[in-house]
PLY file of the C-alpha trace (Angstrom):
ply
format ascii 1.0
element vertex 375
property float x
property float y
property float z
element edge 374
property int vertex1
property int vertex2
end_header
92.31 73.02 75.26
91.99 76.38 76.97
91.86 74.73 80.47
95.15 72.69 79.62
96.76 75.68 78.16
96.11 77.91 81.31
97.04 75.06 83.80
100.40 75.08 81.43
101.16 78.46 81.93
99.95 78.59 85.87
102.77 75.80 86.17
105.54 77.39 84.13
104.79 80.67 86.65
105.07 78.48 89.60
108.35 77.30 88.90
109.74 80.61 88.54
107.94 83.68 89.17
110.82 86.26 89.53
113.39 88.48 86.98
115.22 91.45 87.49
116.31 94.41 85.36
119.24 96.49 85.50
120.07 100.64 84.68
123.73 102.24 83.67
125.08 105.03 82.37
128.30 103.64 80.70
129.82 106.80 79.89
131.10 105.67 76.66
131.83 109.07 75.21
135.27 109.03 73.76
138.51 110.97 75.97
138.50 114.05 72.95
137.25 115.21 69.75
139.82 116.59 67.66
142.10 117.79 70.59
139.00 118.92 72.22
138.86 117.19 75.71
134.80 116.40 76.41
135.13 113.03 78.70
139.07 112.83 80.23
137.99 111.09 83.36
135.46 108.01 81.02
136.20 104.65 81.64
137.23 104.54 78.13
139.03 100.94 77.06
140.38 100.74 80.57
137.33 100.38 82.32
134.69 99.19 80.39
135.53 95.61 79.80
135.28 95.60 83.60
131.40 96.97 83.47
130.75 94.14 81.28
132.22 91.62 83.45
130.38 93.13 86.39
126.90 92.88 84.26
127.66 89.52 83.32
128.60 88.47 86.73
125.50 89.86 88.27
123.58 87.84 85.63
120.34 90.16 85.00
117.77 89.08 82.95
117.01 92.42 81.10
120.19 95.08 81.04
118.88 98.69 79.67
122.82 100.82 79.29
123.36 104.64 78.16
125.81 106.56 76.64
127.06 103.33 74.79
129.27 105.26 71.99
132.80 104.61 71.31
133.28 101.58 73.49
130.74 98.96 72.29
133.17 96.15 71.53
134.22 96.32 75.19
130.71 96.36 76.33
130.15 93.51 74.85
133.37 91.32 75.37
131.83 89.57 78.77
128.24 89.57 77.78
127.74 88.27 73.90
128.05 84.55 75.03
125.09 84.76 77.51
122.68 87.68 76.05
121.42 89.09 73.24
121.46 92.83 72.12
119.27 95.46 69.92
121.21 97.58 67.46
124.24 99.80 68.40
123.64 103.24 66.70
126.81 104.11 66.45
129.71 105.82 68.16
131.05 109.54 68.12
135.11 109.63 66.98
136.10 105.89 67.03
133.58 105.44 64.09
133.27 108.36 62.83
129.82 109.63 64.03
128.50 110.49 60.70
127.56 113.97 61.57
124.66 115.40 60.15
125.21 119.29 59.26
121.86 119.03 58.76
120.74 118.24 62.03
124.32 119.76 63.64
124.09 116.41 65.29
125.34 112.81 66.18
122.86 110.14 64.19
123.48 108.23 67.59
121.74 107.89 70.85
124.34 105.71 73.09
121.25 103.63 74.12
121.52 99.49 73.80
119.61 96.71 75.73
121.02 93.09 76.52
118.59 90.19 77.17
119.42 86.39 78.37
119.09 84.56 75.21
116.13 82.70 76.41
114.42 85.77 76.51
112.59 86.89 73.73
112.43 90.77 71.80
110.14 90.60 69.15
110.68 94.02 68.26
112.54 96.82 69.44
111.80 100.86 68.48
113.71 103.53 68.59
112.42 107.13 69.34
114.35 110.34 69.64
112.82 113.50 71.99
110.99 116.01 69.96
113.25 118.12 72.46
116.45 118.37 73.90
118.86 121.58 74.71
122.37 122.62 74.12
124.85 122.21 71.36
128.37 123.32 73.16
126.95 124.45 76.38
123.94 122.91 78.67
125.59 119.21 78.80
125.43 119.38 74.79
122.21 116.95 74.84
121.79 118.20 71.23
124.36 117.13 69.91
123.48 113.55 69.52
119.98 112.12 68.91
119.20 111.32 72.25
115.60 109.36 73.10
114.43 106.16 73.87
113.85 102.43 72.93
110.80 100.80 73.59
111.44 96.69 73.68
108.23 94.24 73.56
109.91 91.33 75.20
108.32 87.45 75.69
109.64 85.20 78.56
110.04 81.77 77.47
106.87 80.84 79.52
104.69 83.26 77.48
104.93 85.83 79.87
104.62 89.38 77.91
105.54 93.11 78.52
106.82 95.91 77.59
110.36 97.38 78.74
111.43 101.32 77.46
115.61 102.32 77.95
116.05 105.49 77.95
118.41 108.97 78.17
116.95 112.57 79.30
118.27 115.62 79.09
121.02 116.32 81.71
122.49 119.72 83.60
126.17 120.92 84.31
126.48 121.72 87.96
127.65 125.18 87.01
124.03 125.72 85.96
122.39 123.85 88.39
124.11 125.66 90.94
123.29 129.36 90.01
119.89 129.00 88.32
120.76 128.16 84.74
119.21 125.11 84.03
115.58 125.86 83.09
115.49 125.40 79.86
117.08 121.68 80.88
114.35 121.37 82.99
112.12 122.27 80.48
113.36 119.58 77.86
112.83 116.98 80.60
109.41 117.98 80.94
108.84 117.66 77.45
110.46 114.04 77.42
108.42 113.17 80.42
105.05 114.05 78.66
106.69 112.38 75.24
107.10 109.37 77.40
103.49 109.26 79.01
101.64 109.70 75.54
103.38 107.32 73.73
102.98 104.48 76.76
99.48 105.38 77.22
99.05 105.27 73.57
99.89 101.40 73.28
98.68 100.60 77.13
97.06 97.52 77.22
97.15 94.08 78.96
100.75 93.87 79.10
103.00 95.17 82.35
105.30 97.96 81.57
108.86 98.78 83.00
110.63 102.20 82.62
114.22 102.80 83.28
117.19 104.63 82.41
119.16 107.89 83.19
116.19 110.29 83.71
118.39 112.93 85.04
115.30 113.43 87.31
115.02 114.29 90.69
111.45 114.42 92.69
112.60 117.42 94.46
113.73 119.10 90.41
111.23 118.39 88.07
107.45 117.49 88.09
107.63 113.64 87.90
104.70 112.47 89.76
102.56 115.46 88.48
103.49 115.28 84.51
103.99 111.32 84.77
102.57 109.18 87.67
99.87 110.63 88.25
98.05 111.28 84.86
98.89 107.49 83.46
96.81 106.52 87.04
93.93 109.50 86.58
93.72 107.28 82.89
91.72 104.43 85.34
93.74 102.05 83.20
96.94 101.42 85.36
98.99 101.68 88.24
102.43 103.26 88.78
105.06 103.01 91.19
108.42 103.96 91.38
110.12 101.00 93.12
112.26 103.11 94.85
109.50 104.79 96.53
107.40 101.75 97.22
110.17 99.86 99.25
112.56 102.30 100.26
110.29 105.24 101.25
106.75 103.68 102.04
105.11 105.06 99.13
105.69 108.34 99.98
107.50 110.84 97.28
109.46 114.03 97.85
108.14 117.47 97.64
108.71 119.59 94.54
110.97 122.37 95.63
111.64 126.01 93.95
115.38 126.98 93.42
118.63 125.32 92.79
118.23 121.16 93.21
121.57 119.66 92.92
123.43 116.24 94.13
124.19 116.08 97.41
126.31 113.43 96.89
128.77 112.99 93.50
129.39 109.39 94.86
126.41 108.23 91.89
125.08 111.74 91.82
122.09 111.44 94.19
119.85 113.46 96.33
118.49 112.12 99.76
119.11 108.79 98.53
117.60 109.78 94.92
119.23 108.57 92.38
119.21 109.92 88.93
118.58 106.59 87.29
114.85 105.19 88.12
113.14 101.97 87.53
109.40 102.71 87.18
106.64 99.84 86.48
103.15 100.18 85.34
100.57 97.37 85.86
97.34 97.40 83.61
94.29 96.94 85.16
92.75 94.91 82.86
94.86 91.83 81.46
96.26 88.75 83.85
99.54 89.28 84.51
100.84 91.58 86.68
104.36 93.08 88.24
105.02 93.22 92.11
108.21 95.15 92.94
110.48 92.68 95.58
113.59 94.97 95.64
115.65 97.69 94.56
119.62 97.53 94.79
122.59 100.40 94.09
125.31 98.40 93.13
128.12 100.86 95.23
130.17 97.65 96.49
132.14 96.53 94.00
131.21 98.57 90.51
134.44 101.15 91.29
138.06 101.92 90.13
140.87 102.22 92.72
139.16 104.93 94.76
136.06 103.15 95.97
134.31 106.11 95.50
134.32 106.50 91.79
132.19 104.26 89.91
133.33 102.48 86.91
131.13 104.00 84.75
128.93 107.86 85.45
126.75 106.07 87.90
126.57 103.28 89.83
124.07 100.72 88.48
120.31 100.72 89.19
118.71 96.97 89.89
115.05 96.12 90.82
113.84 92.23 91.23
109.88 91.74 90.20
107.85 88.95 90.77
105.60 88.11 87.90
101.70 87.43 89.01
99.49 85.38 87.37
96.14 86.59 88.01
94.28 90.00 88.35
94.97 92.94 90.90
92.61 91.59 93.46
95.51 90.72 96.75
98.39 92.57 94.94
99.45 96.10 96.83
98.63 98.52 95.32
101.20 101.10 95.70
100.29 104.30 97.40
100.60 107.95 95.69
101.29 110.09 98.62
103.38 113.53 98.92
105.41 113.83 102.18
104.17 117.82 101.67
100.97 116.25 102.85
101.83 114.39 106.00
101.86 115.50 108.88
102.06 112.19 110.72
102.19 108.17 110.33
100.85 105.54 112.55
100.59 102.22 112.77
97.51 100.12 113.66
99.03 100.14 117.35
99.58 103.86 117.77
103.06 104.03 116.73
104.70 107.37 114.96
106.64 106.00 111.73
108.45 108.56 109.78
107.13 106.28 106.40
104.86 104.02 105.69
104.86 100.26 106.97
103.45 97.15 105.66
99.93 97.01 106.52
97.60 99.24 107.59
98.68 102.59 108.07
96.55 105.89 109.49
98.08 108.77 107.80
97.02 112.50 109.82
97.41 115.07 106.87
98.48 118.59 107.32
94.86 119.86 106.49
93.12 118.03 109.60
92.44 114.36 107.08
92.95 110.96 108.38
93.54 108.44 105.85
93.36 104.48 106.48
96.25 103.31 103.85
97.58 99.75 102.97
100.51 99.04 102.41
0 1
1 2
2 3
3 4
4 5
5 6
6 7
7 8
8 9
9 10
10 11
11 12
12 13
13 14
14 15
15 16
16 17
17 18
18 19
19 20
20 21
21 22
22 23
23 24
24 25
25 26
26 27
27 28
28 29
29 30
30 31
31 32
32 33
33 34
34 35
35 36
36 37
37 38
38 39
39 40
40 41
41 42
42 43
43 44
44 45
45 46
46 47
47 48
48 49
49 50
50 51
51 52
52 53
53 54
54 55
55 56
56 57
57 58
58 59
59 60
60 61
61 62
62 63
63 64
64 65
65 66
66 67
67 68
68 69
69 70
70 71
71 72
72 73
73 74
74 75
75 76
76 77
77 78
78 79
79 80
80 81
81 82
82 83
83 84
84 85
85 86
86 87
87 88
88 89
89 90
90 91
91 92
92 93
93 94
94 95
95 96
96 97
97 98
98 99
99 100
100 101
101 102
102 103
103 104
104 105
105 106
106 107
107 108
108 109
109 110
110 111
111 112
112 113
113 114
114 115
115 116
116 117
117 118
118 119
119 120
120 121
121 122
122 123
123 124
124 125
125 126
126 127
127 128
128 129
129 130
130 131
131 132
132 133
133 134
134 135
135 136
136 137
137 138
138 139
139 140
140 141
141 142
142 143
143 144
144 145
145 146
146 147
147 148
148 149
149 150
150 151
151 152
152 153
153 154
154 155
155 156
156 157
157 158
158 159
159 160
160 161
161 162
162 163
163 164
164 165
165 166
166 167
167 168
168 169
169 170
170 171
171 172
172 173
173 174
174 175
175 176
176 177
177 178
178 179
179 180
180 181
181 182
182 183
183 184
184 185
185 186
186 187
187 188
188 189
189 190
190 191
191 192
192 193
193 194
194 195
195 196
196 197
197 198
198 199
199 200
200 201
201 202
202 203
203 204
204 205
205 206
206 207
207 208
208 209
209 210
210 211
211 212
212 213
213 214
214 215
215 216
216 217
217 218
218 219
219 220
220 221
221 222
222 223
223 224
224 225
225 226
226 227
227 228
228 229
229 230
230 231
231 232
232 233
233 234
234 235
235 236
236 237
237 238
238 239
239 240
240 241
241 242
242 243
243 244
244 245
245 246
246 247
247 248
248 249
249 250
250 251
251 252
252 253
253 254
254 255
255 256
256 257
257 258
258 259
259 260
260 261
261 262
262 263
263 264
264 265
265 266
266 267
267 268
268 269
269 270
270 271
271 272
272 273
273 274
274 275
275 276
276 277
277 278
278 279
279 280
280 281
281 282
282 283
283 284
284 285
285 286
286 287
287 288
288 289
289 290
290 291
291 292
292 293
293 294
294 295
295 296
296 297
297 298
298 299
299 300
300 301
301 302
302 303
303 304
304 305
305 306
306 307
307 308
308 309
309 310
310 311
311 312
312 313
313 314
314 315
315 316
316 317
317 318
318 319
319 320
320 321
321 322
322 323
323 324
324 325
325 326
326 327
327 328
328 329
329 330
330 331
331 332
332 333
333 334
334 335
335 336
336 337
337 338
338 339
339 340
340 341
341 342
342 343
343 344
344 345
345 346
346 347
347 348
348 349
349 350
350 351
351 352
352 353
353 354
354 355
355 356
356 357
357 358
358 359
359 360
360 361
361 362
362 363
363 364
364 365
365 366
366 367
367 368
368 369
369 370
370 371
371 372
372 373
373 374
Protein backbone atom coordinates (compact mmCIF):
# COMPACT_ATOMS: atom_id res chain seq x y z
CA UNK A 1 0.00 0.00 0.00
CA UNK A 2 2.89 2.31 0.77
CA UNK A 3 4.51 1.66 -2.68
CA UNK A 4 1.06 2.50 -4.45
CA UNK A 5 0.54 5.45 -2.29
CA UNK A 6 4.05 7.00 -3.09
CA UNK A 7 3.82 6.13 -6.88
CA UNK A 8 0.28 8.17 -6.39
CA UNK A 9 1.74 11.09 -5.13
CA UNK A 10 5.11 10.93 -7.49
CA UNK A 11 2.35 11.11 -10.35
CA UNK A 12 0.12 13.85 -9.00
CA UNK A 13 3.75 15.94 -8.70
CA UNK A 14 4.52 15.12 -12.21
CA UNK A 15 1.58 16.56 -13.60
CA UNK A 16 2.07 19.74 -11.98
CA UNK A 17 4.96 20.64 -10.02
CA UNK A 18 4.71 24.52 -9.90
CA UNK A 19 2.54 27.46 -7.74
CA UNK A 20 3.19 30.87 -7.11
CA UNK A 21 2.52 33.32 -4.28
CA UNK A 22 1.86 36.86 -4.31
CA UNK A 23 2.76 40.14 -1.66
CA UNK A 24 0.68 43.69 -1.39
CA UNK A 25 0.32 46.35 0.64
CA UNK A 26 -3.31 47.44 -0.13
CA UNK A 27 -3.28 50.55 1.69
CA UNK A 28 -6.70 50.18 2.93
CA UNK A 29 -6.50 52.79 5.65
CA UNK A 30 -9.50 54.99 5.40
CA UNK A 31 -9.04 58.98 3.66
CA UNK A 32 -9.59 60.59 7.62
CA UNK A 33 -10.43 59.98 11.10
CA UNK A 34 -12.69 62.42 12.45
CA UNK A 35 -11.54 65.33 10.13
CA UNK A 36 -8.11 64.14 10.74
CA UNK A 37 -6.52 63.42 7.25
CA UNK A 38 -4.03 60.09 7.81
CA UNK A 39 -4.29 58.40 4.09
CA UNK A 40 -5.69 61.33 1.39
CA UNK A 41 -3.79 59.86 -1.49
CA UNK A 42 -5.29 55.59 -0.57
CA UNK A 43 -6.88 53.93 -3.21
CA UNK A 44 -9.85 54.04 -1.09
CA UNK A 45 -13.29 52.72 -3.02
CA UNK A 46 -11.87 54.11 -6.22
CA UNK A 47 -9.08 51.96 -6.56
CA UNK A 48 -9.35 48.95 -4.83
CA UNK A 49 -11.90 47.02 -6.74
CA UNK A 50 -9.25 47.44 -9.44
CA UNK A 51 -6.41 45.57 -7.11
CA UNK A 52 -8.80 42.84 -6.87
CA UNK A 53 -9.40 42.52 -10.44
CA UNK A 54 -5.67 42.70 -11.05
CA UNK A 55 -5.15 39.70 -8.32
CA UNK A 56 -7.78 37.81 -9.82
CA UNK A 57 -6.57 38.31 -13.27
CA UNK A 58 -3.08 37.27 -12.44
CA UNK A 59 -4.64 34.11 -10.94
CA UNK A 60 -2.07 33.27 -7.95
CA UNK A 61 -2.42 30.36 -6.08
CA UNK A 62 -1.64 31.80 -2.55
CA UNK A 63 -2.31 35.87 -2.19
CA UNK A 64 -0.76 37.17 1.36
CA UNK A 65 -2.34 41.38 1.36
CA UNK A 66 -1.63 44.18 4.15
CA UNK A 67 -3.18 47.00 5.43
CA UNK A 68 -6.64 45.40 4.49
CA UNK A 69 -8.89 47.86 6.82
CA UNK A 70 -11.73 49.83 5.62
CA UNK A 71 -11.97 48.46 2.12
CA UNK A 72 -12.50 44.68 2.47
CA UNK A 73 -15.74 44.39 0.52
CA UNK A 74 -13.85 45.83 -2.47
CA UNK A 75 -11.01 43.53 -1.96
CA UNK A 76 -12.99 40.96 -2.28
CA UNK A 77 -15.56 41.86 -5.11
CA UNK A 78 -13.22 40.10 -8.02
CA UNK A 79 -11.77 37.37 -5.94
CA UNK A 80 -14.64 35.52 -3.65
CA UNK A 81 -15.81 33.39 -6.71
CA UNK A 82 -12.33 31.81 -7.30
CA UNK A 83 -10.51 31.83 -3.66
CA UNK A 84 -10.97 31.44 -0.33
CA UNK A 85 -10.00 33.84 2.59
CA UNK A 86 -8.94 33.71 6.52
CA UNK A 87 -10.73 36.14 8.80
CA UNK A 88 -10.85 39.97 8.23
CA UNK A 89 -10.02 41.61 11.66
CA UNK A 90 -11.64 44.43 11.14
CA UNK A 91 -11.42 47.94 9.77
CA UNK A 92 -10.51 51.42 11.41
CA UNK A 93 -13.61 54.21 10.77
CA UNK A 94 -15.90 52.38 8.24
CA UNK A 95 -16.57 49.81 11.08
CA UNK A 96 -15.86 51.37 13.78
CA UNK A 97 -12.44 49.96 14.91
CA UNK A 98 -13.47 49.06 18.34
CA UNK A 99 -10.72 50.89 20.03
CA UNK A 100 -9.29 49.56 22.97
CA UNK A 101 -8.39 52.45 25.62
CA UNK A 102 -6.87 49.80 27.10
CA UNK A 103 -4.42 48.98 24.67
CA UNK A 104 -4.75 52.83 23.01
CA UNK A 105 -5.09 50.66 19.99
CA UNK A 106 -6.91 49.24 16.83
CA UNK A 107 -8.00 45.34 17.70
CA UNK A 108 -7.01 45.02 13.89
CA UNK A 109 -3.99 44.07 11.97
CA UNK A 110 -5.05 44.80 8.11
CA UNK A 111 -3.53 41.34 7.34
CA UNK A 112 -5.83 38.67 5.12
CA UNK A 113 -4.72 35.72 2.84
CA UNK A 114 -6.71 34.39 -0.32
CA UNK A 115 -6.20 30.79 -1.52
CA UNK A 116 -7.67 28.99 -4.87
CA UNK A 117 -10.42 27.01 -3.47
CA UNK A 118 -8.74 23.81 -4.30
CA UNK A 119 -6.24 24.69 -1.99
CA UNK A 120 -6.49 23.70 1.38
CA UNK A 121 -5.86 25.92 5.05
CA UNK A 122 -6.34 23.74 7.75
CA UNK A 123 -5.66 26.31 10.15
CA UNK A 124 -4.67 29.73 10.17
CA UNK A 125 -2.99 31.79 13.44
CA UNK A 126 -2.79 34.99 14.16
CA UNK A 127 0.14 36.64 16.14
CA UNK A 128 0.69 40.24 17.01
CA UNK A 129 4.62 41.67 17.65
CA UNK A 130 5.52 41.74 21.25
CA UNK A 131 6.83 45.19 19.77
CA UNK A 132 6.01 47.88 17.66
CA UNK A 133 6.62 51.92 17.97
CA UNK A 134 4.66 55.04 17.69
CA UNK A 135 1.18 56.11 18.54
CA UNK A 136 0.82 59.67 16.53
CA UNK A 137 4.31 59.93 15.34
CA UNK A 138 6.88 57.09 13.92
CA UNK A 139 4.27 55.78 11.11
CA UNK A 140 1.79 55.14 14.21
CA UNK A 141 2.59 51.20 13.99
CA UNK A 142 1.03 51.17 17.51
CA UNK A 143 -1.86 52.07 16.91
CA UNK A 144 -3.26 48.95 15.50
CA UNK A 145 -2.28 45.37 16.44
CA UNK A 146 0.03 44.80 13.83
CA UNK A 147 1.79 41.02 13.45
CA UNK A 148 1.50 38.13 11.51
CA UNK A 149 -0.52 35.03 10.30
CA UNK A 150 0.96 31.85 10.04
CA UNK A 151 -1.28 29.53 7.39
CA UNK A 152 -0.61 25.54 7.31
CA UNK A 153 -1.86 25.03 3.82
CA UNK A 154 -2.41 21.34 1.86
CA UNK A 155 -2.34 21.21 -2.02
CA UNK A 156 -4.89 18.99 -3.31
CA UNK A 157 -2.10 16.41 -4.15
CA UNK A 158 -1.05 16.18 -0.47
CA UNK A 159 1.59 18.47 -0.85
CA UNK A 160 2.13 20.35 2.71
CA UNK A 161 3.73 23.64 4.04
CA UNK A 162 3.67 26.32 5.82
CA UNK A 163 3.02 30.03 4.49
CA UNK A 164 3.38 33.27 7.26
CA UNK A 165 1.72 37.02 5.90
CA UNK A 166 2.93 39.49 7.54
CA UNK A 167 3.31 43.58 8.45
CA UNK A 168 6.59 45.16 10.22
CA UNK A 169 7.09 48.14 11.61
CA UNK A 170 7.54 51.00 9.05
CA UNK A 171 9.50 54.67 9.04
CA UNK A 172 8.36 58.23 7.82
CA UNK A 173 10.97 59.57 5.48
CA UNK A 174 11.26 62.62 7.70
CA UNK A 175 12.95 60.22 10.14
CA UNK A 176 14.65 58.17 7.91
CA UNK A 177 16.17 61.03 6.42
CA UNK A 178 17.76 62.81 9.51
CA UNK A 179 18.47 59.86 11.82
CA UNK A 180 15.21 59.35 13.64
CA UNK A 181 14.23 56.05 13.01
CA UNK A 182 16.09 53.81 15.48
CA UNK A 183 13.80 52.92 17.63
CA UNK A 184 11.80 51.70 14.17
CA UNK A 185 14.66 49.86 13.48
CA UNK A 186 14.73 48.47 16.67
CA UNK A 187 11.01 47.13 16.60
CA UNK A 188 11.93 45.41 13.31
CA UNK A 189 14.63 43.70 14.91
CA UNK A 190 12.51 42.52 17.50
CA UNK A 191 9.85 41.21 14.86
CA UNK A 192 12.63 39.64 12.94
CA UNK A 193 13.85 37.54 16.00
CA UNK A 194 9.85 37.04 16.94
CA UNK A 195 9.64 35.63 13.49
CA UNK A 196 12.77 33.22 13.60
CA UNK A 197 11.78 31.64 17.09
CA UNK A 198 8.45 30.99 16.41
CA UNK A 199 9.36 29.25 12.73
CA UNK A 200 12.15 27.43 14.22
CA UNK A 201 9.94 26.46 16.99
CA UNK A 202 7.45 24.39 14.70
CA UNK A 203 10.33 23.59 11.87
CA UNK A 204 9.91 20.35 10.67
CA UNK A 205 9.41 18.35 7.41
CA UNK A 206 7.29 20.82 5.84
CA UNK A 207 8.71 23.83 3.34
CA UNK A 208 8.14 27.25 4.64
CA UNK A 209 7.37 30.58 2.72
CA UNK A 210 7.68 34.11 4.28
CA UNK A 211 6.28 37.20 2.79
CA UNK A 212 4.81 40.42 3.35
CA UNK A 213 5.69 44.18 3.88
CA UNK A 214 8.89 43.76 5.97
CA UNK A 215 9.70 47.35 5.68
CA UNK A 216 13.26 45.84 5.45
CA UNK A 217 16.06 46.76 3.57
CA UNK A 218 19.54 44.60 3.52
CA UNK A 219 21.44 47.75 3.48
CA UNK A 220 18.86 49.05 6.98
CA UNK A 221 18.46 46.41 9.24
CA UNK A 222 20.29 43.09 10.13
CA UNK A 223 18.26 40.58 8.01
CA UNK A 224 20.66 37.98 7.09
CA UNK A 225 22.47 38.28 10.52
CA UNK A 226 19.21 38.19 12.98
CA UNK A 227 17.25 35.89 10.36
CA UNK A 228 19.00 33.88 7.56
CA UNK A 229 21.65 33.03 8.96
CA UNK A 230 20.79 31.62 12.50
CA UNK A 231 17.60 29.44 11.06
CA UNK A 232 20.74 27.85 8.67
CA UNK A 233 23.52 27.74 11.77
CA UNK A 234 20.17 25.49 13.30
CA UNK A 235 21.64 22.52 10.64
CA UNK A 236 17.92 22.01 10.10
CA UNK A 237 17.18 24.21 6.96
CA UNK A 238 18.00 26.32 4.22
CA UNK A 239 17.06 29.94 3.43
CA UNK A 240 16.99 32.04 0.54
CA UNK A 241 15.58 35.12 -0.33
CA UNK A 242 14.36 34.61 -3.92
CA UNK A 243 15.23 37.84 -4.79
CA UNK A 244 18.75 37.27 -4.03
CA UNK A 245 19.02 33.81 -5.48
CA UNK A 246 17.86 34.84 -9.07
CA UNK A 247 18.25 38.37 -9.33
CA UNK A 248 21.60 38.90 -7.54
CA UNK A 249 23.49 35.42 -7.66
CA UNK A 250 23.17 34.73 -4.13
CA UNK A 251 24.92 37.51 -3.12
CA UNK A 252 23.24 40.07 -0.40
CA UNK A 253 23.94 43.74 0.25
CA UNK A 254 26.18 45.09 2.86
CA UNK A 255 24.79 46.45 6.11
CA UNK A 256 25.46 50.13 6.05
CA UNK A 257 25.66 52.82 9.09
CA UNK A 258 23.55 56.07 8.63
CA UNK A 259 20.46 57.17 6.93
CA UNK A 260 19.03 54.13 4.41
CA UNK A 261 16.18 55.45 2.52
CA UNK A 262 14.29 54.65 -1.01
CA UNK A 263 15.94 55.61 -3.79
CA UNK A 264 13.11 55.24 -5.70
CA UNK A 265 9.22 56.17 -4.39
CA UNK A 266 8.08 54.38 -7.66
CA UNK A 267 7.33 50.98 -5.02
CA UNK A 268 9.70 52.41 -2.48
CA UNK A 269 12.88 50.44 -3.27
CA UNK A 270 16.56 50.55 -2.85
CA UNK A 271 19.00 49.21 -5.62
CA UNK A 272 16.27 47.19 -6.83
CA UNK A 273 15.23 46.21 -3.06
CA UNK A 274 12.03 46.15 -2.50
CA UNK A 275 10.39 46.51 0.81
CA UNK A 276 8.13 43.54 0.36
CA UNK A 277 10.22 40.04 0.35
CA UNK A 278 9.34 36.53 -0.40
CA UNK A 279 11.65 34.31 1.68
CA UNK A 280 11.48 30.27 1.61
CA UNK A 281 12.93 27.82 3.95
CA UNK A 282 13.48 24.14 2.93
CA UNK A 283 13.92 21.49 5.81
CA UNK A 284 16.52 19.23 5.56
CA UNK A 285 14.96 16.39 6.67
CA UNK A 286 11.36 15.59 5.16
CA UNK A 287 10.68 14.88 1.14
CA UNK A 288 9.43 17.69 -0.27
CA UNK A 289 11.18 20.53 -1.04
CA UNK A 290 10.83 24.32 -2.66
CA UNK A 291 13.07 25.50 -5.67
CA UNK A 292 12.64 29.23 -6.38
CA UNK A 293 11.90 29.60 -10.57
CA UNK A 294 11.18 33.39 -10.48
CA UNK A 295 10.52 36.54 -8.92
CA UNK A 296 8.26 39.31 -10.67
CA UNK A 297 7.39 43.28 -9.65
CA UNK A 298 4.22 43.72 -11.09
CA UNK A 299 5.10 47.74 -12.29
CA UNK A 300 3.23 47.22 -15.81
CA UNK A 301 -0.09 47.48 -15.36
CA UNK A 302 -0.91 47.64 -11.30
CA UNK A 303 -1.09 51.83 -11.61
CA UNK A 304 -3.63 54.76 -11.69
CA UNK A 305 -3.43 57.40 -14.47
CA UNK A 306 0.19 58.33 -13.78
CA UNK A 307 1.98 55.10 -14.52
CA UNK A 308 4.08 55.77 -11.84
CA UNK A 309 1.80 55.46 -8.90
CA UNK A 310 0.77 52.12 -7.99
CA UNK A 311 -2.71 51.25 -7.23
CA UNK A 312 -2.14 50.36 -3.96
CA UNK A 313 1.41 51.52 -1.45
CA UNK A 314 3.48 49.13 -3.45
CA UNK A 315 3.56 47.41 -6.38
CA UNK A 316 2.95 43.66 -5.91
CA UNK A 317 5.64 41.08 -5.02
CA UNK A 318 5.30 37.51 -7.05
CA UNK A 319 7.66 34.45 -6.84
CA UNK A 320 6.84 31.01 -8.89
CA UNK A 321 8.26 27.68 -6.93
CA UNK A 322 8.54 24.42 -8.17
CA UNK A 323 7.57 21.77 -5.71
CA UNK A 324 10.28 18.70 -5.44
CA UNK A 325 9.54 15.46 -4.57
CA UNK A 326 12.50 13.99 -3.09
CA UNK A 327 15.40 15.02 -0.71
CA UNK A 328 18.05 17.92 -1.17
CA UNK A 329 20.51 15.72 -2.93
CA UNK A 330 20.57 17.73 -6.92
CA UNK A 331 18.54 20.76 -5.63
CA UNK A 332 20.81 24.22 -5.41
CA UNK A 333 21.42 25.03 -2.62
CA UNK A 334 21.36 28.69 -2.40
CA UNK A 335 24.51 30.49 -1.49
CA UNK A 336 24.90 32.91 1.71
CA UNK A 337 27.42 35.33 0.52
CA UNK A 338 27.99 39.21 1.47
CA UNK A 339 29.09 41.39 -1.51
CA UNK A 340 31.35 43.13 1.58
CA UNK A 341 33.27 39.96 1.03
CA UNK A 342 33.98 39.81 -2.66
CA UNK A 343 36.39 41.05 -4.15
CA UNK A 344 35.95 39.22 -7.45
CA UNK A 345 33.74 36.52 -9.49
CA UNK A 346 34.77 34.14 -12.10
CA UNK A 347 33.52 31.73 -14.05
CA UNK A 348 34.95 28.24 -14.75
CA UNK A 349 36.50 29.93 -18.01
CA UNK A 350 38.19 32.91 -16.41
CA UNK A 351 35.54 35.36 -16.86
CA UNK A 352 34.95 38.52 -14.28
CA UNK A 353 31.04 38.47 -13.42
CA UNK A 354 29.87 41.20 -11.21
CA UNK A 355 27.35 38.16 -9.53
CA UNK A 356 27.17 34.88 -9.45
CA UNK A 357 26.27 32.53 -12.52
CA UNK A 358 24.78 29.20 -12.80
CA UNK A 359 27.36 26.72 -12.17
CA UNK A 360 30.47 26.74 -10.82
CA UNK A 361 31.71 29.86 -9.68
CA UNK A 362 35.44 30.81 -8.05
CA UNK A 363 34.77 33.59 -5.76
CA UNK A 364 38.46 35.68 -4.72
CA UNK A 365 37.48 37.25 -1.25
CA UNK A 366 38.79 40.48 0.02
CA UNK A 367 40.96 38.61 2.70
CA UNK A 368 43.19 36.62 0.04
CA UNK A 369 40.21 33.23 0.06
CA UNK A 370 39.18 31.49 -3.01
CA UNK A 371 35.99 29.80 -2.81
CA UNK A 372 34.67 27.08 -5.44
CA UNK A 373 30.69 27.94 -5.27
CA UNK A 374 27.67 26.34 -7.14
CA UNK A 375 25.24 27.87 -8.23
Amino acid sequence: MAIVLLFNLAASFAQDKTFNVATVNVDGLPASILFININKEGPGSTYTPYISQYLALNDFDFIGVQENFDFNTELHSALDDYYDADEWSGGIYASGGNFSIFSMKFPCDGLNAFWKKEIKVASTTRIPWWINNGKLDHASDNLVTKGFRRHEVEFSDGFKMRIYNMHMDASTEYDEEYGYDQDDRDARRSQWIQLREDIVKRLDDRPVIIMGDLNSYYERDSIKALFINKIIETGRATVSDVWIELERGGIYPTLKEGPIMADNTRGWTRNGEALDKIIYINPLEGEMHLRALSIEVHDKNYHREDPDEPLGDHFPLSARFERVLGDLNGLTVPVIHDESDTEAIYDIQGNRHTHLQRGLNIIRTKDGRTLKVMQ
